[in-house]
N, C-alpha and C positions, 0 to 999 in steps of 0.2 A: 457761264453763270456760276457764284460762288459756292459751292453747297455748304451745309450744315457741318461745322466739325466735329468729332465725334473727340471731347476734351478726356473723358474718363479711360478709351481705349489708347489717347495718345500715351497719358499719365503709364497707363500698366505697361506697354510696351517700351519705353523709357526706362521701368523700372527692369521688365525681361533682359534688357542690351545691356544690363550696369555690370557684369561681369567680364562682356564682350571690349565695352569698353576701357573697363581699368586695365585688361590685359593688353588693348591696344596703346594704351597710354603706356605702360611700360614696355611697353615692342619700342616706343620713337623716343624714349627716358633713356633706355638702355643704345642708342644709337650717338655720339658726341656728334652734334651738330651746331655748332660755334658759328656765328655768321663768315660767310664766302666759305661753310664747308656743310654744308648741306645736302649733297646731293645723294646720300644714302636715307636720310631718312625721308625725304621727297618720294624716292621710289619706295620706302614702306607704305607711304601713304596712299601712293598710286595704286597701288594691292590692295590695300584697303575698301579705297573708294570701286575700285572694281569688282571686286570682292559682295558689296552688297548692294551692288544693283547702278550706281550710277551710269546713265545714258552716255555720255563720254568724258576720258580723263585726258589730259594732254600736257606737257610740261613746255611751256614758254623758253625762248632764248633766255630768260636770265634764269632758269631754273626753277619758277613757281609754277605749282603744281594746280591743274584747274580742272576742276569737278562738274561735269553739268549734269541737272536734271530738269526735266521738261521741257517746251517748245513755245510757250506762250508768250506774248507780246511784252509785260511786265518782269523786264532783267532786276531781278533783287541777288545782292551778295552778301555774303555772308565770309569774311575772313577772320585767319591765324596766321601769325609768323610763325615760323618754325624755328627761325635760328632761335639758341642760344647764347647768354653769355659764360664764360669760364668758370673754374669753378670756385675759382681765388686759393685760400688757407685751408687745406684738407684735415688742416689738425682743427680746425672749426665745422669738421664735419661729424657727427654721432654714425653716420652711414655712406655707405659708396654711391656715390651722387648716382651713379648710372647705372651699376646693379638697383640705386632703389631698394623703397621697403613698401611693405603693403599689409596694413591689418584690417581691421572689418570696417573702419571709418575713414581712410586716409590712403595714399598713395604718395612716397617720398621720391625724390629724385631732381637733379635738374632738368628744368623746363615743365615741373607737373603744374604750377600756378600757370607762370610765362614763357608760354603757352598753349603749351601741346595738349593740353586737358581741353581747350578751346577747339582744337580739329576732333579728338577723340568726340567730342558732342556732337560738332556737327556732322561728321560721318556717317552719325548711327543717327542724327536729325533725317538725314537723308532716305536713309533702312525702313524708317520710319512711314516719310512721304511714301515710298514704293509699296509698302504692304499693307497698308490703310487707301490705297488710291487717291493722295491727298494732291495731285497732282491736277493743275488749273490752268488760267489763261495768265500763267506766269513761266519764268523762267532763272531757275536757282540756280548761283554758281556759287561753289565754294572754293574757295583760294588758300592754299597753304602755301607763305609767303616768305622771302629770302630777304636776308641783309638787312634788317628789322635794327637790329641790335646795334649795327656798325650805322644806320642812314636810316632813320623812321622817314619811312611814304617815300622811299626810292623805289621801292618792290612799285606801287603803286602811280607813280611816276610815271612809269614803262608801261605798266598797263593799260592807261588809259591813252599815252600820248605815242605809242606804240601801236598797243594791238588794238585800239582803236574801241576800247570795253569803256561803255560807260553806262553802270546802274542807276536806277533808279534811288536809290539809295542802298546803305551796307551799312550790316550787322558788324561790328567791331566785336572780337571773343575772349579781348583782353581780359582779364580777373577785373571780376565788381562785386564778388560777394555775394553774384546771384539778384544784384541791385541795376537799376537802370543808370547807363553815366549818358549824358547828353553834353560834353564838353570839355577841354582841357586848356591848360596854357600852352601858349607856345613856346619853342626854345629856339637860339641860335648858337653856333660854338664860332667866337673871337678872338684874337689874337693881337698882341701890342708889341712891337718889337722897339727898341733902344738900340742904337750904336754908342758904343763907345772907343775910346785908342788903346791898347796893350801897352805896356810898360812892365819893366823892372819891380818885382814888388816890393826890392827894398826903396825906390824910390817914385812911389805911386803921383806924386803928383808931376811927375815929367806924361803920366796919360789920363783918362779922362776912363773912369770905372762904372761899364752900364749899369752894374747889380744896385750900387750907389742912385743912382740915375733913376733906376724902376722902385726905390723902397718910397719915396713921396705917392707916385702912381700908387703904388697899392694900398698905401694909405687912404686915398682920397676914392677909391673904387670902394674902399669897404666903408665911408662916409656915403659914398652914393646908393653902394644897395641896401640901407636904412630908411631910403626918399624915394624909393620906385612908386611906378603907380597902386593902386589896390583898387577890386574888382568884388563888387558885393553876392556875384556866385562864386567867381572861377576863384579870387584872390588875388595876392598880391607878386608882383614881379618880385623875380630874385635874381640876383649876382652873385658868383663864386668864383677864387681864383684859384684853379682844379689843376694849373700845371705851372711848372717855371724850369727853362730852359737858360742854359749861359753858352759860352764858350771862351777859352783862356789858352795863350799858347801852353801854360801850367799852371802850379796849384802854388807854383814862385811869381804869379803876373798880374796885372790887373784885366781883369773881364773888359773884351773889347765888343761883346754883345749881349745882352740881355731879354729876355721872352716871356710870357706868362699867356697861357690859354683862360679864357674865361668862359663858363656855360654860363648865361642869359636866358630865366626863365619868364615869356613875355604874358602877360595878362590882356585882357580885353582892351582894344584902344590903346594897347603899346605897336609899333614897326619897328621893323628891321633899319631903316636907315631912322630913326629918333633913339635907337640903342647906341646904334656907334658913336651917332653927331652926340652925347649926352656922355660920353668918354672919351670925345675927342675936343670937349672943350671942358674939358679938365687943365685947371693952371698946371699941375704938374706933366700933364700929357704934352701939353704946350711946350715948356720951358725945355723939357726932355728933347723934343722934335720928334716925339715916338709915332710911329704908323702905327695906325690901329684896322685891323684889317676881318673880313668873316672867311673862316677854311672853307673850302672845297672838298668835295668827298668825290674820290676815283679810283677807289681800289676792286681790282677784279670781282667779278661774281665768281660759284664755281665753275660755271658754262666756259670762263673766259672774257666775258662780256664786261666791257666796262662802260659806264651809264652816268658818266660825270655830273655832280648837282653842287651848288653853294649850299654850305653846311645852315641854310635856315628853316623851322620847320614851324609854319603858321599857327596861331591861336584857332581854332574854333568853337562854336558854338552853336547849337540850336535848339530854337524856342519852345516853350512848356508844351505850346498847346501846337506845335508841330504834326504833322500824319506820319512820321516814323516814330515821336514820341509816342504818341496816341493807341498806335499799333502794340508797339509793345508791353504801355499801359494794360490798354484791354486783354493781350494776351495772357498775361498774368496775371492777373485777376480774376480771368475764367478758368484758365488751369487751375489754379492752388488758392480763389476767393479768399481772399486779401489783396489789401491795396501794395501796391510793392513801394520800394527808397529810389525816390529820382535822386541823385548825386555827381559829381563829376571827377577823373579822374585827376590824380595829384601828379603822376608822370606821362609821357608823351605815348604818342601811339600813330599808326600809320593814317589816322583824321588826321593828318598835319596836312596832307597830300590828297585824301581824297574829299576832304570838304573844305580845310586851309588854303589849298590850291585853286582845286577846279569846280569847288559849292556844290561835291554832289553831298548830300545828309549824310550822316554819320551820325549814328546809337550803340549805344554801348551795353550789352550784357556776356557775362562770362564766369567763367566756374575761377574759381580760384579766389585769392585774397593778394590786393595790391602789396601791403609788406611782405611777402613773402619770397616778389621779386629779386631775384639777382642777390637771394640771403641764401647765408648756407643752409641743410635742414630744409631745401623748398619741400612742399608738399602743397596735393588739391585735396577736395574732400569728396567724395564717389558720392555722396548725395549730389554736389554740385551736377556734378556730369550728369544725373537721371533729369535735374530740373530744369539744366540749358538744353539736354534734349531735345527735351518736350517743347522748350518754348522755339528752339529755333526748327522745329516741325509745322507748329501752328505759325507763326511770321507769316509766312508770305500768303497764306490764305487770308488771315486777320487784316494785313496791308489792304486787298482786295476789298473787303465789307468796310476799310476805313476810308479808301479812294472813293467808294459808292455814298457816301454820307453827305 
């Protein structure tokens, strides 16, 4: 039976752990965890979660790290990736990404938005459950997840189709501002290849010049991502053409092949195969004879493990009046009375995979702010952390009084 939660001592103990916290945030800041390298700051985290009380910790063949508390028939999860991405131009840095800085309102580093500020909450969510006895006819796991960065919803792939986990629904702790996200687009990464013949480049028309060959194509691509769909929550599809590859016997020859990667951001009621078919019947696509093709992602985890997937990662979405929407509505509301900001995210997240995929729900709350992503100068804000605490403490009880309605 659900008991009563006691909202005022979750709040104050949330606020007791914001030191614990921000310390633990820059324990896994100060750790380089770049996707497929991971596996030192996984074992900080294992410390952690052991550290305050969680029932069992265990790290998975691909490296992701999994938190349980309680025993009850209702599996709710709650995840973070942990990788990060690089740190690009360090002369675009004010501070050392990984020493970090920390003053009375802020926490700088890379990974403090995406996402490590999202495991720091719910760890001490956890701390929480255990010393409030908030502990029900559920069961919490929390996931601190790998290769985020390089393959969104591969970590989550393996989980469900592997270890055979599948939730009720899951907490995404991606950065929202502290806002509810209920959605995103989806993306694919594409690929157009061209042949062409080498020649002489004082006498280029004895061959046939792919670079020549792709410059219509990309003309007629950036005609098309003007005309994509548009989507009255998520928005509108987008196209970009994010790489371009040649090869030439020399810098004396004509290019005997020509390449461009394209990211493909899909909106509601866009597919995977109406992206390519909608670039592969492009006149110039045509004329060209070019293959238009979607990457594969195969590169090791740090375990070793490789977990081969085609680079597509599904739209999802779900509805207003949803029971994980609902849940986390009311939850914040009783905490911190106010209505909270439903919104959706503008970049991907591993819901590609576990609701894109296999429809388990996916809701989105987390400490950080989306542009802060993969910029230099990342930084969360330690209030964040005190508020996603709290709410990812009450979750899974709030779930329970919204299942019973």
């Amino acid at each position: 039976m659900t008991m009563n939660i006691p909202f005022n001592k979750v709040l104050e103990k949330a606020q007791d752990y914001k030191a614990d916290m921000s310390q633990f945030l820059r324990d896994m800041i100060a750790i380089p965890s770049e996707s497929c390298d991971e596996e030192k700051v996984v074992l900080r985290i294992k410390e952690e979660m052991e550290k305050v009380g969680f029932d069992k910790v265990e790290i998975d063949p691909m490296g992701n790290v999994l938190g349980w508390i309680g025993h009850g028939p209702h599996l709710i999860a709650m995840d973070a990736h942990i990788d990060t991405v690089g740190i690009g131009n360090m002369d675009n840095w004010e501070f050392d990404p990984y020493q970090g800085m920390e003053d009375d309102e802020v926490i700088g580093g890379r990974g403090a938005s995406d996402q490590e500020g999202g495991m720091a909450s719910m760890v001490y969510a956890g701390k929480i459950i255990k010393d409030l006895g908030l502990e029900d006819e559920y069961t919490l796991l929390v996931t601190g997840t790998v290769q985020e960065e390089d393959c969104d919803g591969l970590c989550w792939q393996y989980i469900i189709e592997e270890s055979k986990i599948r939730p009720e629904f899951v907490v995404s702790t991606e950065p929202t501002d502290c806002q509810i996200y209920r959605g995103q687009r989806g993306r694919m990464e594409i690929r157009i290849d061209v042949a062409g013949v080498s020649c002489h480049g004082s006498a280029p028309e004895r061959g046939d010049n792919a670079i020549f060959k792709m410059g219509p194509i990309l003309n007629q691509l950036e005609d098309l991502s003007h005309n994509l769909k548009d989507d009255p929550f998520l928005g509108k599809g987008t196209l970009t053409v994010s790489e371009i590859f040649f090869t030439s016997p020399s810098r004396c020859a004509v290019a005997d092949s020509c390449a461009v990667s394209i990211d493909r951001r899909l909106t509601w009621g866009e597919t995977w195969e109406g992206a390519l078919e909608e670039i592969r019947a492009l006149p110039a696509v045509k004329e060209a004879g070019a293959v238009v093709s979607m990457y594969e992602y195969n590169r090791p985890a740090y375990t070793g493990l490789v977990y081969p997937t085609e680079c597509y990662f599904p739209t999802w979405l779900i509805e207003e009046e949803h029971v994980a929407t609902k849940t986390l509505e009311a939850s914040y509301e009783l905490l911190f009375d106010k209505k909270p900001t439903v919104d959706k995210w503008t970049f991907s997240t591993n819901g590609v995979s576990i609701m894109g995929r296999y429809g388990i729900p996916v809701i989105g709350f987390g400490p950080g702010k989306e542009p802060e992503a993969h910029a230099p100068n990342e930084k969360t804000w330690k209030d964040h952390l005190v508020t996603c605490a709290a709410m990812y403490a009450v979750i899974p009880q709030m779930y329970l009084k919204e299942l019973k309605k």
